[in-house]
N, C-alpha and C positions, 0 to 999 in steps of 0.2 A: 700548459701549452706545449713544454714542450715533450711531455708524455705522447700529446694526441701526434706528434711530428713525427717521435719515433713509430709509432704504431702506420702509420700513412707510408714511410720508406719502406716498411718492412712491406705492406702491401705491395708497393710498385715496385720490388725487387721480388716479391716471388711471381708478379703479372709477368715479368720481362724473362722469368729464369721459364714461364710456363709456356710461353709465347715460341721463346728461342727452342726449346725442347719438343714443338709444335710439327706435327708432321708435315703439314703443309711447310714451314717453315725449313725445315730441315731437305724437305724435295728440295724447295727453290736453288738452296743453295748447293745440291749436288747438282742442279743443274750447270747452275753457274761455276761450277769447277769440272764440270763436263767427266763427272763421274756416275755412268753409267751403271756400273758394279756397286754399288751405296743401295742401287734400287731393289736387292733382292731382300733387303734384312728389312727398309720401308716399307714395303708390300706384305710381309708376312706380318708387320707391327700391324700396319693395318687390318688386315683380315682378321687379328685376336684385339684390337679397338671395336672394343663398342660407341655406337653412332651418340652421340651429344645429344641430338635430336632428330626430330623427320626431316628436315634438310642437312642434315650431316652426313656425309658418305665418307668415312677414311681410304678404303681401297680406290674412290673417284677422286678422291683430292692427289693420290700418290699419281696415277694413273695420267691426268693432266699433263700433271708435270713431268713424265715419262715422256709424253708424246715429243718435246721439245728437245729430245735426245734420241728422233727417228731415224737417225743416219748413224747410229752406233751399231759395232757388228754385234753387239748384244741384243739391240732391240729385242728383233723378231725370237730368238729364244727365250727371253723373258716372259713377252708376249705369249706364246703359245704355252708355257708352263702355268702361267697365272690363270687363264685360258681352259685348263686341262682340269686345274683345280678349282673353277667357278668361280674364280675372283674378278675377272674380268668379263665381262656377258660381249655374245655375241655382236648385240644392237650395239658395240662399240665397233665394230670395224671397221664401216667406214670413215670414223672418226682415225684410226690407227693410219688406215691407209691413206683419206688425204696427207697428216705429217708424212710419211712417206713419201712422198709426193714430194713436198717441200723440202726435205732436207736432201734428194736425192738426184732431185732435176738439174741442177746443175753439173755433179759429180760422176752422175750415173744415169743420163735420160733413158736409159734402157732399163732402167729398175723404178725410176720415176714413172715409165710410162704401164708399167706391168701395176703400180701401185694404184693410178688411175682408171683402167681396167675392170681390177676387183670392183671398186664403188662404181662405177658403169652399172657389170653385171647385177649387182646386186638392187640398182635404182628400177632396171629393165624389170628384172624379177619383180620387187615389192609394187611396181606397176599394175599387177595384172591381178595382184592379192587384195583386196580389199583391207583386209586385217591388217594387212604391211605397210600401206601407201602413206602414212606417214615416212618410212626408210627412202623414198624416192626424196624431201627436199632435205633430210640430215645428210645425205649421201651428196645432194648438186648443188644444195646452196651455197653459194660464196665458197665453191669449191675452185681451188687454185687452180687446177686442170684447165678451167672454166673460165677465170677471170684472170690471171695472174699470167697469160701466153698472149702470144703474137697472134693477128685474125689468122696466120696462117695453120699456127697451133690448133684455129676452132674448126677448121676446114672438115677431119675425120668427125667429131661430135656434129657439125651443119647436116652431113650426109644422112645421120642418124635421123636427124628433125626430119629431113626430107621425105625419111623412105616412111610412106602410109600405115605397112605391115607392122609398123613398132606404134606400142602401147601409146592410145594421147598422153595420157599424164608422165611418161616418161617423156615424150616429146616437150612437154608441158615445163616439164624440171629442168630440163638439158637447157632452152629459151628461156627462162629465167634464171637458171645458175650464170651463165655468160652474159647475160645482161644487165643482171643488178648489181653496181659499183656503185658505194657511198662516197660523195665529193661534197669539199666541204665550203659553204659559204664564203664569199669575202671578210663577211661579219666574225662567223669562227675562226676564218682564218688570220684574221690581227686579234683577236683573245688569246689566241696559243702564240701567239709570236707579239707582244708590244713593239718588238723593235721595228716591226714592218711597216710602212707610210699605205696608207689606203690604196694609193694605185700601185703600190709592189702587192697587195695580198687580193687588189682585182684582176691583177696581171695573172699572178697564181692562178687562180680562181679558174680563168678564163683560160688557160694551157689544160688544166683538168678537164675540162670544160668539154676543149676543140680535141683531144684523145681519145674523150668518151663518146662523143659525134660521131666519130670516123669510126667508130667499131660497131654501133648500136647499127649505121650506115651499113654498113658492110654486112652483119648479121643481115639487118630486116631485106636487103637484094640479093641476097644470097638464097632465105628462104622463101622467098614471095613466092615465087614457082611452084610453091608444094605446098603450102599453110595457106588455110584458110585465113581470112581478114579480124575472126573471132577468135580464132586460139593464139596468134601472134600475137594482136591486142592483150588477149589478157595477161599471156605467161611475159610478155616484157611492161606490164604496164610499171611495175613497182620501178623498175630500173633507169624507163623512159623520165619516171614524173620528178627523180633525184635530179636528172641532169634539166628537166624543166625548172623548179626550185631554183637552182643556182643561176641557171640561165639568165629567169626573168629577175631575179636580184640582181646582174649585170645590164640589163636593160636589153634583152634578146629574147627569143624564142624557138623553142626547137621543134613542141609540137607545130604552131603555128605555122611551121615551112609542109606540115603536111595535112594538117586543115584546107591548107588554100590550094592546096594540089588539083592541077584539073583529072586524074585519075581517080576516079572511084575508089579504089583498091585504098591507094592512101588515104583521105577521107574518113573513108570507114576505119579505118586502122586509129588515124586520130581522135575519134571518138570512142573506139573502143577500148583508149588509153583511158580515157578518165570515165568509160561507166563504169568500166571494171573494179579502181582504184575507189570511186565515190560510193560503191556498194560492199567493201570490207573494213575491217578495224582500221579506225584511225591509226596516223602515221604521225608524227610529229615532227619529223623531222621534213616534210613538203607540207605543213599545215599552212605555210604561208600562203599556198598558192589559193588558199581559201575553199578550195573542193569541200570542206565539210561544212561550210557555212551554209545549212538549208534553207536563208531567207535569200540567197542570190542563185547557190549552185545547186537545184533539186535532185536527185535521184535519177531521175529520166533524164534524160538529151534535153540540154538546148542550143539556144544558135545565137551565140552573142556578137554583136556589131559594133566598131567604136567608126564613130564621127571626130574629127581632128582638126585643128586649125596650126600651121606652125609657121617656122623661117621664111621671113618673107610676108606671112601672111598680116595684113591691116593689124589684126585684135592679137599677134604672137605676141608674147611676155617673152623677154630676156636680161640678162643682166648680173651680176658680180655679188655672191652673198656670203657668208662667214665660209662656203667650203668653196670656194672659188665661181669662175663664169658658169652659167648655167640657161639652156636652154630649153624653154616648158613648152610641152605642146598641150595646149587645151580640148579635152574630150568628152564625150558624152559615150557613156556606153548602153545600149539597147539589147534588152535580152526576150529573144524569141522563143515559144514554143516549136515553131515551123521555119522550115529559111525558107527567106523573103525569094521573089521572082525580080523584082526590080529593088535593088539599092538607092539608086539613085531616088528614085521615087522616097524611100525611108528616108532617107538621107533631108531633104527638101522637105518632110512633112515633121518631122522629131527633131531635129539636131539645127533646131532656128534660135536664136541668140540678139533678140533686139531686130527681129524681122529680116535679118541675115544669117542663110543657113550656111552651114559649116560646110569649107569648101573639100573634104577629105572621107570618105567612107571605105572600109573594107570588114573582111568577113565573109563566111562568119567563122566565129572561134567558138570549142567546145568547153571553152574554160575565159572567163571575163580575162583572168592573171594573161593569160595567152595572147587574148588581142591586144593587152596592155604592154606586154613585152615585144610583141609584130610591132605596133606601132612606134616604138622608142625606137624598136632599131633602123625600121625602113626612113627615120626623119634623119639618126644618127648617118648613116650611110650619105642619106643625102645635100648634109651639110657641109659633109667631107672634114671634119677638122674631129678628131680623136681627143684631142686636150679638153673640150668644151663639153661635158656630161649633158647629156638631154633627160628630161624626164615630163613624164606623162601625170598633167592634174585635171584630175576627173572631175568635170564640172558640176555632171548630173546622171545616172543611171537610172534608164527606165528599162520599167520590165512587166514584161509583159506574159 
């Protein structure tokens, strides 16, 4: 026994000496001691390390962890040496230049803004390349230029969307770089924090929320003038359907306020949020909103309707349950191929309940999750009391 002990330490003291001795390991922590000059003997280790395996890259693992050291006056000569010597490949620069970006914008917007620039240029460019057009979303995606500024920051990149003569798909990038912010659930958000009581992490929630409203606002009437209803729709659906997600888990909707729009323009724009969205890879992180369930939300358009009964009404349900008062509105949701001419008519012929029809219709919504979240919140609103959560029990969905 205690042979096999010794033998067992001896392994997890040479794990721990191979570990610490670990390039990745050894970057981290020049990072963390903000010594830049550490990285030229790192990178050269690397370049004479052979790879572990097909996902192993030594010179990309030192390189990472370089980036987080953008605002040293070494960077850029490091950079360009490693660069010169083919340790570094070109398809990293926009990766070099957003960090630059970050480390610089505050200290140096004049160097931050030249850093944002380069990945411009280079998005414009691989736009027009076929072979490159992957470079156009390494370059705008969840680039800080994009997402991490003031709407008035997005004003020079808006211009860019507007003017016709620039390539779609760069148009394309620039509308989704600035649009797509990941915000996190109520739900996630008391996982990462226990200490937080459910209406401190819906409060959260909801400040993430009404931030990312007012910008996504701002963008879509900013370009409406100039974008078409189809390329707007597609290039911000991913970003739209985050802040949808969260929404309708708050008991709101965001598409919903432009489904119901008497403008064409928006309308189309709201459904072109979710054909777009329901025609690529799953997303998991808006799976809630049920877009990929093919037995309710198909592929094509449809036109969903909820019927409602609430506060007030004869057959509402309310009352005090283990998570405090609670207000239920009872629904029926109706899901069309075609939107209906008369509601009311639907409304009186479906949504009858013991030969009394439901006295509440609206619609339609391009997504059931949508009318679900319209309808919480137009009852919420109207019962005026904040403390008392409403929520929507589906009594019956037909579909048609």
């Amino acid at each position: 026994m205690r042979a096999a002990f010794v033998v067992l330490l001896a392994a997890s003291s040479t794990g721990c000496l191979g570990y610490t001795s670990a390039l990745g390991f050894r970057a981290r922590r020049a990072v963390l001691e903000d010594d830049a000059a550490r990285f030229e003997d790192l990178m050269e280790e690397a370049a004479d390390t052979t790879p572990a395996g097909p996902l192993d890259n030594p010179k990309l693992t030192v390189l990472t962890h370089f980036l987080d050291l953008a605002g040293d006056p070494l960077f850029f000569p490091y950079i360009e040496d490693w660069m010169a010597k083919g340790w570094v490949s070109d398809t990293m620069t926009c990766a070099i230049h957003r960090a630059r970006f970050r480390a610089m914008r505050e200290k140096d917007p004049a160097e931050a803004d030249r850093a944002a620039d380069v990945c411009i240029r280079r998005a414009r460019h691989a736009a027009t390349d076929p072979e490159l057009s992957w470079e156009v979303e390494r370059c705008l995606e969840e680039a800080p230029f994009l997402v991490d500024t003031s709407t008035t920051g997005l004003v020079p990149y808006l211009k860019m969307v507007a003017e016709p003569t620039e390539p779609v798909k760069f148009r394309y990038g620039l509308l989704d770089g600035m649009t797509r912010v990941y915000i996190s659930s109520p739900a996630r958000i008391a996982s990462n924090d226990p200490s937080l009581s459910r209406e401190e992490a819906s409060q959260i929630a909801r400040e993430h929320v009404a931030r990312q409203v007012e910008r996504l606002d701002f963008i879509i009437e900013s370009v409406r003038p100039f974008v078409d209803a189809t390329l707007l729709a597609s290039s911000t659906a991913r970003g739209v359907l985050e802040v949808e997600s969260v929404s309708v888990a708050l008991g709101t909707s965001y598409v919903g306020r432009y489904a119901t729009s008497r403008e064409p323009y928006y309308r189309d724009v709201a459904w072109g949020w979710l054909r777009a969205q329901k025609n690529r890879k799953r997303v998991n992180r808006i799976a809630a909103l049920g877009l990929y369930n093919r037995a309710n939300e198909t592929r094509k358009d449809v036109y969903w309707y909820i019927c409602s009964r609430h506060g007030g009404d004869e057959n509402a349900k309310s009352g005090a349950g283990v998570l405090g008062p609670l207000n239920v509105v009872e629904a029926i949701s109706i899901r069309k191929k075609q939107p209906v001419e008369d509601m009311d008519a639907l409304r009186t012929s479906v949504c009858v309940d013991d030969g009394e029809a439901y006295p509440n219709i609206s619609g339609p919504y391009p997504l059931e999750a949508t009318g679900r979240g319209s309808v919480t919140a137009s009852v919420a609103a109207s019962l005026g009391d904040e403390k008392i959560r409403t929520s929507v029990l589906l009594e019956k969905r037909v579909l048609d």
